[in-house]
CHARMM internal coordinates of N, CA and C (Angstrom, degrees):
IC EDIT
DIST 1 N 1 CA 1.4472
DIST 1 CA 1 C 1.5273
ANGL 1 N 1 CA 1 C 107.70
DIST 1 C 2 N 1.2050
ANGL 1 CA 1 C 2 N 116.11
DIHE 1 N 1 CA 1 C 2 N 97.82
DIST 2 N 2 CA 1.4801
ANGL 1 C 2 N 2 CA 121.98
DIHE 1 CA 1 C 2 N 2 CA 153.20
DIST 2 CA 2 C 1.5210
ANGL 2 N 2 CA 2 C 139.27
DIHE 1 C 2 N 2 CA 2 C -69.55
DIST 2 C 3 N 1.0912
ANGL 2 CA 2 C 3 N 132.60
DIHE 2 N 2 CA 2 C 3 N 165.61
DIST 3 N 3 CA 1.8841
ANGL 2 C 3 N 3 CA 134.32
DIHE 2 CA 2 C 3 N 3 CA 142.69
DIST 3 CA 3 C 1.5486
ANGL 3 N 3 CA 3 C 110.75
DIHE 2 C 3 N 3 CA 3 C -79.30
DIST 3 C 4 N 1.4356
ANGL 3 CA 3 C 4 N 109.24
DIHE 3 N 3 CA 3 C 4 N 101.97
DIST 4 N 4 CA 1.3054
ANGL 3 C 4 N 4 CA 115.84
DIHE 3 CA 3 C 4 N 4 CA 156.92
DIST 4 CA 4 C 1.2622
ANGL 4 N 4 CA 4 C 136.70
DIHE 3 C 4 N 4 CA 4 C -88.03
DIST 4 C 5 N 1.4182
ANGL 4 CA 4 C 5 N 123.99
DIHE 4 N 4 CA 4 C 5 N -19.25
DIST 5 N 5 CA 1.6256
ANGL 4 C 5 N 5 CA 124.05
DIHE 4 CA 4 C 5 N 5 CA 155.39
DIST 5 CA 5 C 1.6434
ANGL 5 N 5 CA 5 C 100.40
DIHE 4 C 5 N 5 CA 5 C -165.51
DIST 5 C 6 N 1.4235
ANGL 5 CA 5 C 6 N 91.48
DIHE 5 N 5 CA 5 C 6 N 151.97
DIST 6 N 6 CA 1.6863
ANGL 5 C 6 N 6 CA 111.38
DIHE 5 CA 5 C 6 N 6 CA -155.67
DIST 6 CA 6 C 1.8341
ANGL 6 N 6 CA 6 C 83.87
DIHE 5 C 6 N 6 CA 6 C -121.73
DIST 6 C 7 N 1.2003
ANGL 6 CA 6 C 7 N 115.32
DIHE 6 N 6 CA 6 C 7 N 175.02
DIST 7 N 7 CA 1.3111
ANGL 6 C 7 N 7 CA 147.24
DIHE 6 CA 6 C 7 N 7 CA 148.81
DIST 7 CA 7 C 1.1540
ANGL 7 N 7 CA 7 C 119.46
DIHE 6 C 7 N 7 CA 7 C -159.30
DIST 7 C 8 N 1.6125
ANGL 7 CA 7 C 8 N 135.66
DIHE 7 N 7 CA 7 C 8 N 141.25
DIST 8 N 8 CA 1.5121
ANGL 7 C 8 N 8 CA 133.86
DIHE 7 CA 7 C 8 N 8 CA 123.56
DIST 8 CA 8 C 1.3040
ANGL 8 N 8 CA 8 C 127.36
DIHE 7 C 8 N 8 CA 8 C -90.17
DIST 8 C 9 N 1.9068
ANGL 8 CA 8 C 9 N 100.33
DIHE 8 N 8 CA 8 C 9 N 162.03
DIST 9 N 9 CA 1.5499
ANGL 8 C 9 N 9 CA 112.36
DIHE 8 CA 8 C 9 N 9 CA -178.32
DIST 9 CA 9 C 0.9866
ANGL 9 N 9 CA 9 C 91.43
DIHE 8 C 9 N 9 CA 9 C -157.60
DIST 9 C 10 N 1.5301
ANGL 9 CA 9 C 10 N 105.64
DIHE 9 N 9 CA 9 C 10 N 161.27
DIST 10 N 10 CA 1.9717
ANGL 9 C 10 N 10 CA 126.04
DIHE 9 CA 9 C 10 N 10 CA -160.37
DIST 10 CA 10 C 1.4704
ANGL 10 N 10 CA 10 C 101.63
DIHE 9 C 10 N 10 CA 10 C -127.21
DIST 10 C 11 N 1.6106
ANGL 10 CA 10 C 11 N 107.83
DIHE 10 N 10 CA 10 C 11 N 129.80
DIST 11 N 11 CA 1.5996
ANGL 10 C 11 N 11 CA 89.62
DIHE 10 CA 10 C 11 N 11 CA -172.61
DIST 11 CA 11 C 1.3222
ANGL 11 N 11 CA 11 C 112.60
DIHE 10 C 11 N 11 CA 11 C -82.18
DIST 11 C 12 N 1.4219
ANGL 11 CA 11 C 12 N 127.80
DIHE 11 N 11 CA 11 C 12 N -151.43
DIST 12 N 12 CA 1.5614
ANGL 11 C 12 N 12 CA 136.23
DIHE 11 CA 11 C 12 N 12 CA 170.76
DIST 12 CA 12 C 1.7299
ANGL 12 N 12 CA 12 C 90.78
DIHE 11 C 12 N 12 CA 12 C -60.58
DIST 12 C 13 N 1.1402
ANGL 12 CA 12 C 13 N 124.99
DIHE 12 N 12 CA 12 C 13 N -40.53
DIST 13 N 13 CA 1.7581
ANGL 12 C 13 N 13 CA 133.08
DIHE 12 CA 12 C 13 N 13 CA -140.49
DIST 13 CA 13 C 1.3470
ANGL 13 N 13 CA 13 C 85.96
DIHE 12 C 13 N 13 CA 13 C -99.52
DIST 13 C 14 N 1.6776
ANGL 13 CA 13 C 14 N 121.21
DIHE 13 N 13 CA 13 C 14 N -4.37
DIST 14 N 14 CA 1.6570
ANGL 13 C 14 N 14 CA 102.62
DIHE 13 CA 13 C 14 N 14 CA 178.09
DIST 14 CA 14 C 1.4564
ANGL 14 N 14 CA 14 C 117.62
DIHE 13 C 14 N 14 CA 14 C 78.64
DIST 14 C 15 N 1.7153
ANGL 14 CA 14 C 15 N 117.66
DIHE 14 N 14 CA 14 C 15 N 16.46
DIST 15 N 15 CA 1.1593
ANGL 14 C 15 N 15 CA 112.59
DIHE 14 CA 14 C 15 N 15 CA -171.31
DIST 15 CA 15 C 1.6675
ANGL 15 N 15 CA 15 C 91.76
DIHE 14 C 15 N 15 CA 15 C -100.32
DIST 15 C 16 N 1.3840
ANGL 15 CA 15 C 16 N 110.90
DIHE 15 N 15 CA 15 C 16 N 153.90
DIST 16 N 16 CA 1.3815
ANGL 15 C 16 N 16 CA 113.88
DIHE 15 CA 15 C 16 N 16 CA 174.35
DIST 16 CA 16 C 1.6522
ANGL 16 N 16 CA 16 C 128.70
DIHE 15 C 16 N 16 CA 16 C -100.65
DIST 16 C 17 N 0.8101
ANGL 16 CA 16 C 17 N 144.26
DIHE 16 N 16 CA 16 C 17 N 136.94
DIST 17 N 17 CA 1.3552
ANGL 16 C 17 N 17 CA 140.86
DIHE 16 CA 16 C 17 N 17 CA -171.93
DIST 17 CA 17 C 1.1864
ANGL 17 N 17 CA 17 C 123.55
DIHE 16 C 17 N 17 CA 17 C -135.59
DIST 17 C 18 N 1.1667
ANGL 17 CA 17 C 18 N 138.15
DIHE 17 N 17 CA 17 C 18 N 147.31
DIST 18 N 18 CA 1.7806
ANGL 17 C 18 N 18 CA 144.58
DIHE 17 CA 17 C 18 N 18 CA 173.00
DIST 18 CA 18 C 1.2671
ANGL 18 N 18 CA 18 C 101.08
DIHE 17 C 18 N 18 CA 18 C -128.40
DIST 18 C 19 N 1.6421
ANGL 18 CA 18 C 19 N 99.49
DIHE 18 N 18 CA 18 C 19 N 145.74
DIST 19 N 19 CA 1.1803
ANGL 18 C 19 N 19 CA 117.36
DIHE 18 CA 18 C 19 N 19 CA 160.77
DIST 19 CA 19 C 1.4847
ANGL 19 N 19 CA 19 C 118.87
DIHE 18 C 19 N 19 CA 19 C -125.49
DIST 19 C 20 N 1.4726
ANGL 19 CA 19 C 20 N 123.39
DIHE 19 N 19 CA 19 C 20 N 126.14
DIST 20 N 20 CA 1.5639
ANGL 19 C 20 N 20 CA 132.95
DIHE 19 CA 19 C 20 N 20 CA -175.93
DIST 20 CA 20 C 1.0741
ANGL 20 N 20 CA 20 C 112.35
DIHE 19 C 20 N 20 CA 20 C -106.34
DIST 20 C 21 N 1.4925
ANGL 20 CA 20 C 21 N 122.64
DIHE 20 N 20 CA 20 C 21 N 126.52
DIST 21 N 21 CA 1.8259
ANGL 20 C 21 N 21 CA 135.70
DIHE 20 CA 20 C 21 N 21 CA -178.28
DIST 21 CA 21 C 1.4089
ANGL 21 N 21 CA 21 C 88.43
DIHE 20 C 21 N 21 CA 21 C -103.02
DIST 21 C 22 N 1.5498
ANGL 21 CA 21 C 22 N 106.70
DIHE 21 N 21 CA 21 C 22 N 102.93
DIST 22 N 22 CA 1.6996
ANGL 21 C 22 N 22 CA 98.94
DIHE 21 CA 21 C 22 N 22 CA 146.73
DIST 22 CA 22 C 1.1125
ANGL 22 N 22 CA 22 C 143.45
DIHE 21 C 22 N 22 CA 22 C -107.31
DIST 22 C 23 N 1.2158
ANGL 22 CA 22 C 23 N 129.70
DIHE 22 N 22 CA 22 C 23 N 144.54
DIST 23 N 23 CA 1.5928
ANGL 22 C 23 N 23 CA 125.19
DIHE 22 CA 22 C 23 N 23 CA -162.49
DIST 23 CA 23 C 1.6898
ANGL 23 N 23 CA 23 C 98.32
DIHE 22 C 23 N 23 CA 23 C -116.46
DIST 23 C 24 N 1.3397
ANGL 23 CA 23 C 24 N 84.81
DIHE 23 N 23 CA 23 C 24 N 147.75
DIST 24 N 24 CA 2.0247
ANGL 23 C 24 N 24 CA 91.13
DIHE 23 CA 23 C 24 N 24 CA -169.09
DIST 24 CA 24 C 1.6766
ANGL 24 N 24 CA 24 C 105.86
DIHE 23 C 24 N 24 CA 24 C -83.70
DIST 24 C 25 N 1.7769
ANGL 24 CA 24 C 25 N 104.70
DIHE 24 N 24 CA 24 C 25 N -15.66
DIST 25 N 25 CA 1.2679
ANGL 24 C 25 N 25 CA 118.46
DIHE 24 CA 24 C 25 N 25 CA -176.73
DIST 25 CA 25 C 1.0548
ANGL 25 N 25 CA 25 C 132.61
DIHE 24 C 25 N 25 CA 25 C -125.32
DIST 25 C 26 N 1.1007
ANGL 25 CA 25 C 26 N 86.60
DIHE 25 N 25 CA 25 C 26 N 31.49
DIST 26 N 26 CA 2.1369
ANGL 25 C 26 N 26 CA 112.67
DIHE 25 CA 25 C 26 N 26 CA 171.34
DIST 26 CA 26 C 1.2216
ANGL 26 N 26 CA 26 C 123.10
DIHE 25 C 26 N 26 CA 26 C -96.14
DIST 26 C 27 N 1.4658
ANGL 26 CA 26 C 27 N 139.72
DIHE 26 N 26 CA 26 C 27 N 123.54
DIST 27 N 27 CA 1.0362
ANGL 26 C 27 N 27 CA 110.92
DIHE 26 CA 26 C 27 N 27 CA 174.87
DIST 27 CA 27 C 1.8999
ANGL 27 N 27 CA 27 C 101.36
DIHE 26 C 27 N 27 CA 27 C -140.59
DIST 27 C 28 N 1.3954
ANGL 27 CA 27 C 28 N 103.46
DIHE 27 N 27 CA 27 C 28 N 67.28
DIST 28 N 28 CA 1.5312
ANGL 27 C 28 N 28 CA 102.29
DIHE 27 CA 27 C 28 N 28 CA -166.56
DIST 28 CA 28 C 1.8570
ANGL 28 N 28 CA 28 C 84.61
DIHE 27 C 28 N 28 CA 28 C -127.92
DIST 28 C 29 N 1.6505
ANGL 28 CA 28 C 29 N 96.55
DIHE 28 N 28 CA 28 C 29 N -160.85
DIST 29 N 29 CA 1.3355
ANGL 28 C 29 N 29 CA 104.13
DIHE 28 CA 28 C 29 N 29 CA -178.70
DIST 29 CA 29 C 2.1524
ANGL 29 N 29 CA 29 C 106.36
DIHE 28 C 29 N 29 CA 29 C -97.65
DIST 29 C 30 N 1.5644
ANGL 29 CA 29 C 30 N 101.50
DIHE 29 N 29 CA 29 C 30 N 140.42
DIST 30 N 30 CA 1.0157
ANGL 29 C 30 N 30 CA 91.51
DIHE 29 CA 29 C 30 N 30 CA 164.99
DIST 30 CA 30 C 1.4361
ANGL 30 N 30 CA 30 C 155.24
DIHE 29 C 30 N 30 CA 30 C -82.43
DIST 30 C 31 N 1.1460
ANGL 30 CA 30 C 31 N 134.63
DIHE 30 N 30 CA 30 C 31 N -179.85
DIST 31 N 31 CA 1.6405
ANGL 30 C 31 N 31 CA 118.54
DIHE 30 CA 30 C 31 N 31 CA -133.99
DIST 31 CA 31 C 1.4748
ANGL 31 N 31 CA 31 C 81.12
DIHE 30 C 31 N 31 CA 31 C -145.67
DIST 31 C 32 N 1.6127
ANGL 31 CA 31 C 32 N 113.99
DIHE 31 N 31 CA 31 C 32 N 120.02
DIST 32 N 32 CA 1.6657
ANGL 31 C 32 N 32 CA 104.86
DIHE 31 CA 31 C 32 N 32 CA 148.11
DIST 32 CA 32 C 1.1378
ANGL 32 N 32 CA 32 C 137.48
DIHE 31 C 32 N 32 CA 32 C -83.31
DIST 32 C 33 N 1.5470
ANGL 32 CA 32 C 33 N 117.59
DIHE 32 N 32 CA 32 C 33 N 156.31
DIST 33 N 33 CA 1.7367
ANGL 32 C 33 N 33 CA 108.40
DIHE 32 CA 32 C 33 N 33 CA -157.58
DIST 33 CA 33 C 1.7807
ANGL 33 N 33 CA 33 C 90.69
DIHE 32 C 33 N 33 CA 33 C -122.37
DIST 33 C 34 N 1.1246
ANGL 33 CA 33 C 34 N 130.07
DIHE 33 N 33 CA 33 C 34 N -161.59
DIST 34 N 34 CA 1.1014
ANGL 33 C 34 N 34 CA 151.82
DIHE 33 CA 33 C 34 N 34 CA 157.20
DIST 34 CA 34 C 1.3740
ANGL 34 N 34 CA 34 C 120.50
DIHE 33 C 34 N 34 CA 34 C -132.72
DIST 34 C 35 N 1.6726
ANGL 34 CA 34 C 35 N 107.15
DIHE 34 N 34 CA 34 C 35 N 147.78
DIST 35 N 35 CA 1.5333
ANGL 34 C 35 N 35 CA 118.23
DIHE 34 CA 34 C 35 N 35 CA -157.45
DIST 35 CA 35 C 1.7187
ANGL 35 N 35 CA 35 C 80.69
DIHE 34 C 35 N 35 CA 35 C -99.00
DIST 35 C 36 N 1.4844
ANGL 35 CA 35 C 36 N 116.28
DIHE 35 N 35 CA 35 C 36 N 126.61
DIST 36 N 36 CA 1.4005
ANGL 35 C 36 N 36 CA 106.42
DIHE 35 CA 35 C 36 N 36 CA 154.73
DIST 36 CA 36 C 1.4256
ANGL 36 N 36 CA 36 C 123.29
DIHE 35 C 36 N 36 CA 36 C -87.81
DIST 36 C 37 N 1.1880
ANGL 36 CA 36 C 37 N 109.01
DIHE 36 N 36 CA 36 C 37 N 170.11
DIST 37 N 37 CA 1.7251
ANGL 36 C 37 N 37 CA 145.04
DIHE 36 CA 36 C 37 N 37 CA 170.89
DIST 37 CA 37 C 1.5326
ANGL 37 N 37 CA 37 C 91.89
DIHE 36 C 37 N 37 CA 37 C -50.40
DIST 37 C 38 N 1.8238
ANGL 37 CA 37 C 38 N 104.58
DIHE 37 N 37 CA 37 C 38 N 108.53
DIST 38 N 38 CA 1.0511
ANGL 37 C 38 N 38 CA 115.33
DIHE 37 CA 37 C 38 N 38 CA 24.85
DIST 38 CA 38 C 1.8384
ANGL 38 N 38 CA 38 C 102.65
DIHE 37 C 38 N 38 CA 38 C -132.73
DIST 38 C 39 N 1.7635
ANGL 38 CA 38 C 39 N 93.48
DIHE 38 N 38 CA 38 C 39 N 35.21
DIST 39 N 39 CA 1.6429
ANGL 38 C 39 N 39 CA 92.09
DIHE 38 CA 38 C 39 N 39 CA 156.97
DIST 39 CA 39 C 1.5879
ANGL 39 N 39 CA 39 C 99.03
DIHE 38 C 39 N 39 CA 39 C 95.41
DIST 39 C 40 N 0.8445
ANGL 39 CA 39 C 40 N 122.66
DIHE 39 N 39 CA 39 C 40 N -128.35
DIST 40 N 40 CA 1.8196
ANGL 39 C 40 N 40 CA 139.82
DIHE 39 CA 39 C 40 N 40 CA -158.64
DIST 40 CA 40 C 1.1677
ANGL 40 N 40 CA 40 C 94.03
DIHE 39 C 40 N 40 CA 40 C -115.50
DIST 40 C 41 N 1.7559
ANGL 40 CA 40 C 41 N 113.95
DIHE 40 N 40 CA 40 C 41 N 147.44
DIST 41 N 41 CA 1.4417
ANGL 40 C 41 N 41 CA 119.71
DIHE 40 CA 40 C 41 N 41 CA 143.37
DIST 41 CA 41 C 1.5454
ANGL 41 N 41 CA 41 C 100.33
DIHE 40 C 41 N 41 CA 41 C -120.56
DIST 41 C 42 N 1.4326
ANGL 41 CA 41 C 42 N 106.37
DIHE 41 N 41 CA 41 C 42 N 141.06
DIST 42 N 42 CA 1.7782
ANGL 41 C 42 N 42 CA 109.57
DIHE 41 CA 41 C 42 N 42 CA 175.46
DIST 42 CA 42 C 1.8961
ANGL 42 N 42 CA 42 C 101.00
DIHE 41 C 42 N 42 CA 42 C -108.20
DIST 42 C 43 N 0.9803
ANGL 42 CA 42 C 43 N 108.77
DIHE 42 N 42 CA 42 C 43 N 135.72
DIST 43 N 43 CA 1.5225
ANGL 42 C 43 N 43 CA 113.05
DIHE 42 CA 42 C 43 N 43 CA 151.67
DIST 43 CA 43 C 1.4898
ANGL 43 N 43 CA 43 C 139.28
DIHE 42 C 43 N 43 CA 43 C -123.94
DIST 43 C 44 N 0.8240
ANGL 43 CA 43 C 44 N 115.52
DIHE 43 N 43 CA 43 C 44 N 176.56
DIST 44 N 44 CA 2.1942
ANGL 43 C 44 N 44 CA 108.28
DIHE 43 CA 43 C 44 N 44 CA -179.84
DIST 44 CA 44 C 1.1634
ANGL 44 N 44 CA 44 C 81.52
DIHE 43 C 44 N 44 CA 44 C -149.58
DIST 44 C 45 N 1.4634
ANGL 44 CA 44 C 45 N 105.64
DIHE 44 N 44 CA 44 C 45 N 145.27
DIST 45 N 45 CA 1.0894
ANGL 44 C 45 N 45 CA 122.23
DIHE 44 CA 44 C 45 N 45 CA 146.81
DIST 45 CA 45 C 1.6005
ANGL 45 N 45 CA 45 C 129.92
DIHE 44 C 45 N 45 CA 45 C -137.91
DIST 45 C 46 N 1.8884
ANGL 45 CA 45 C 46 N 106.47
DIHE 45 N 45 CA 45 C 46 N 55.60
DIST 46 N 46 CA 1.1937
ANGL 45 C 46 N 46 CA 110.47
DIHE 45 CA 45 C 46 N 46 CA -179.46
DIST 46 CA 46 C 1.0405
ANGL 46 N 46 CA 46 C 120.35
DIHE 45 C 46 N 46 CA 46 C -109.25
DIST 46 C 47 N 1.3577
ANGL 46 CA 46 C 47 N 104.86
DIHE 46 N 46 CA 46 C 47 N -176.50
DIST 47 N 47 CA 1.4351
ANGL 46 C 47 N 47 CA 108.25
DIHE 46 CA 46 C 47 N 47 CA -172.44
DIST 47 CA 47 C 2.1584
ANGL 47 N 47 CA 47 C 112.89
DIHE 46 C 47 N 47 CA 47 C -67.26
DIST 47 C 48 N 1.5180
ANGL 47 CA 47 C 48 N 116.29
DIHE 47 N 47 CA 47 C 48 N 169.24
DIST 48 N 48 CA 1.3996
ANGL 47 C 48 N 48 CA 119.93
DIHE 47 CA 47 C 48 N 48 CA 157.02
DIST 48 CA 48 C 1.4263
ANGL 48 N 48 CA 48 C 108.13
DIHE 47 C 48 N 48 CA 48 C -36.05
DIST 48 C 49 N 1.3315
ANGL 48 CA 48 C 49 N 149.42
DIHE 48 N 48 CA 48 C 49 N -39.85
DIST 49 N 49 CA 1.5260
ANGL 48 C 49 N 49 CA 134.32
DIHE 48 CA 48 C 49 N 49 CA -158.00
DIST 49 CA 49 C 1.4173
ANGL 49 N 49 CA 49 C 110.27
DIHE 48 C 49 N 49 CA 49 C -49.54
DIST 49 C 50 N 1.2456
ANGL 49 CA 49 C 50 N 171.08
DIHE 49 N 49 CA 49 C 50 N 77.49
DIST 50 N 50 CA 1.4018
ANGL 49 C 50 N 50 CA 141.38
DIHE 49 CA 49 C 50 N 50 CA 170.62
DIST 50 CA 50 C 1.1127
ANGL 50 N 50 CA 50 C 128.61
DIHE 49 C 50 N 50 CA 50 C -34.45
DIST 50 C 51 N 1.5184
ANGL 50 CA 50 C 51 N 114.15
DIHE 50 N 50 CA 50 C 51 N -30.85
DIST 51 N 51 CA 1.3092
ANGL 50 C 51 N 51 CA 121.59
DIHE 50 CA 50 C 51 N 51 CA -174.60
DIST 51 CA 51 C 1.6190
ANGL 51 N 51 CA 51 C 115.32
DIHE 50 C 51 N 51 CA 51 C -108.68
DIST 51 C 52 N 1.2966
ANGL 51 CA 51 C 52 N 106.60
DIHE 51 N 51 CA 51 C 52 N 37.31
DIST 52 N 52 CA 1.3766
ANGL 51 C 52 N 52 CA 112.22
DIHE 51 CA 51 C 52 N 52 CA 154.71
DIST 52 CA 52 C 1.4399
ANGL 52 N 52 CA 52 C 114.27
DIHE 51 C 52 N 52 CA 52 C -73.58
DIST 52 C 53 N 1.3140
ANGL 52 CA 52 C 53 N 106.14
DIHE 52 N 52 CA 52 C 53 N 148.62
DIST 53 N 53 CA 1.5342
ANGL 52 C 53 N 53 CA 116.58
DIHE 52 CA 52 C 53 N 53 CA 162.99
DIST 53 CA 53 C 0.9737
ANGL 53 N 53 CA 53 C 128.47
DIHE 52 C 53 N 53 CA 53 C -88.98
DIST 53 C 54 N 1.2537
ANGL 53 CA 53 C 54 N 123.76
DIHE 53 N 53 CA 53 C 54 N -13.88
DIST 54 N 54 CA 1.4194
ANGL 53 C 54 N 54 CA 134.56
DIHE 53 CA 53 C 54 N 54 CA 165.68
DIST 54 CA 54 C 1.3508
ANGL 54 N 54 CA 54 C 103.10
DIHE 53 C 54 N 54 CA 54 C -99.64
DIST 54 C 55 N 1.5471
ANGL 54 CA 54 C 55 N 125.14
DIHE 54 N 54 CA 54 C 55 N 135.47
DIST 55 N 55 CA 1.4742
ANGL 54 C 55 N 55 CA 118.19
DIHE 54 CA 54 C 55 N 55 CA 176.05
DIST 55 CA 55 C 1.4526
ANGL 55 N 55 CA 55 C 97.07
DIHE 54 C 55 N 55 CA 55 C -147.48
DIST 55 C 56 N 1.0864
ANGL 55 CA 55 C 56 N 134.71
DIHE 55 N 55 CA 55 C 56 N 136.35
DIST 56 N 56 CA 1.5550
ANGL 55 C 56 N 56 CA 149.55
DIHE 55 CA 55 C 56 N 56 CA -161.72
DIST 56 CA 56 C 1.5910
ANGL 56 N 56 CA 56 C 117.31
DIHE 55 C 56 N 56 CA 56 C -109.50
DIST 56 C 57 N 1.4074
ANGL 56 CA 56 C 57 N 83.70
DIHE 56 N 56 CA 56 C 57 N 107.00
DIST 57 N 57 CA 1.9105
ANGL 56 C 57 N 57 CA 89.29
DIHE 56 CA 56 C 57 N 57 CA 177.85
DIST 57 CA 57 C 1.0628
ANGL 57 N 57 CA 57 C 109.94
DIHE 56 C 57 N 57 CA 57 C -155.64
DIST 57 C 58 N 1.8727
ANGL 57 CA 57 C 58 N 114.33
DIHE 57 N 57 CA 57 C 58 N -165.70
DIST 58 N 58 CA 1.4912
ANGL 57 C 58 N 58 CA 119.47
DIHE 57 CA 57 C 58 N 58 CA -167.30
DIST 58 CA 58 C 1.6396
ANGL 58 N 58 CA 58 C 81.77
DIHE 57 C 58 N 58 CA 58 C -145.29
DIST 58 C 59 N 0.9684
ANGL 58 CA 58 C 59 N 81.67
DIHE 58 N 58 CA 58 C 59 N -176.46
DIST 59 N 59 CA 1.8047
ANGL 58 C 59 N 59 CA 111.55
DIHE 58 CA 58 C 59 N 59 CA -177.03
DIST 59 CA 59 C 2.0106
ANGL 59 N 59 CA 59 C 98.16
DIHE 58 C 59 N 59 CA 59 C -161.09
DIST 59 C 60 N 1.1241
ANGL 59 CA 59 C 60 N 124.15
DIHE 59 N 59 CA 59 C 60 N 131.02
DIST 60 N 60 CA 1.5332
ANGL 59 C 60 N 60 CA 141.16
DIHE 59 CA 59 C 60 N 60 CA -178.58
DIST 60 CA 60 C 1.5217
ANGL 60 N 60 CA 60 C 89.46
DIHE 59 C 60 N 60 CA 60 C -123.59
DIST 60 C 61 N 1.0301
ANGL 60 CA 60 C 61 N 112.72
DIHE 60 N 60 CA 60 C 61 N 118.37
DIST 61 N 61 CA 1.5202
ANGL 60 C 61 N 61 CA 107.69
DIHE 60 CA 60 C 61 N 61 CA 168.63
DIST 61 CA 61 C 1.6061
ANGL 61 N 61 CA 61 C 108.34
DIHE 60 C 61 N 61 CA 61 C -115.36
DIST 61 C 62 N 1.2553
ANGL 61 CA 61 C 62 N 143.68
DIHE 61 N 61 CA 61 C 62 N 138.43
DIST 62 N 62 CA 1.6662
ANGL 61 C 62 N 62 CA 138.33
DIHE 61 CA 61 C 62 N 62 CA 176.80
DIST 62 CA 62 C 1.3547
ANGL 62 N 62 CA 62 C 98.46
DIHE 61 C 62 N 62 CA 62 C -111.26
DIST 62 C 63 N 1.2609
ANGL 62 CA 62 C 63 N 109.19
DIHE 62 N 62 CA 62 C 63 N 141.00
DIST 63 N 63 CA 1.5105
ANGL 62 C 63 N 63 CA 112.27
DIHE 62 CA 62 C 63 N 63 CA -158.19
DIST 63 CA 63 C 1.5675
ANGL 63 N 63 CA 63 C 98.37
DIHE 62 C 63 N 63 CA 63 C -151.53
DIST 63 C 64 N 1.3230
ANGL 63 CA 63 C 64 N 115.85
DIHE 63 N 63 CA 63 C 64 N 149.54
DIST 64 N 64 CA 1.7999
ANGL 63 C 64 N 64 CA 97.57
DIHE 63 CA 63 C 64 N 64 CA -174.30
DIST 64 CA 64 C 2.0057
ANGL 64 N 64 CA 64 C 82.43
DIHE 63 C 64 N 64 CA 64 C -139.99
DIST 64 C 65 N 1.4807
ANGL 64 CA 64 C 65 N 122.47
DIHE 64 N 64 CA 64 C 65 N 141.08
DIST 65 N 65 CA 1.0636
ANGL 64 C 65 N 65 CA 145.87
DIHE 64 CA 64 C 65 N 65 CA 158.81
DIST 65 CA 65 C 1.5451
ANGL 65 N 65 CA 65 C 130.57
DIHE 64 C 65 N 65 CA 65 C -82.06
END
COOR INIT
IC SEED 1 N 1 CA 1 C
IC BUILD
């Protein structure tokens, strides 16, 4: 299991983030990609608790190579 392509992005708040694609059957050098426009969508779909430990979502990321 390797890192086959990475990106970062900075939010409005200046926070920084990476994202790593790994492939179990890669074994070269990795390659950065870029997240396209218009980036991530996050969703939840849990219940009122806040303080559940389990909390239910997705992340869609668009990404171009």
């Amino acid at each position: 299991m390797a890192l086959r392509f990475y990106s970062e992005f900075s939010t409005e708040r200046g926070n920084t983030w990476r994202v790593n694609v790994i492939d179990t059957d890669f074994s070269g050098t990795a390659e950065e990609f870029s997240c396209a426009a218009p980036g991530f969508v996050l969703s939840y779909f849990g219940g009122k608790d806040v303080f559940s430990p389990l909390m239910p979502s997705t992340c869609t990321v668009h990404m171009m190579v």
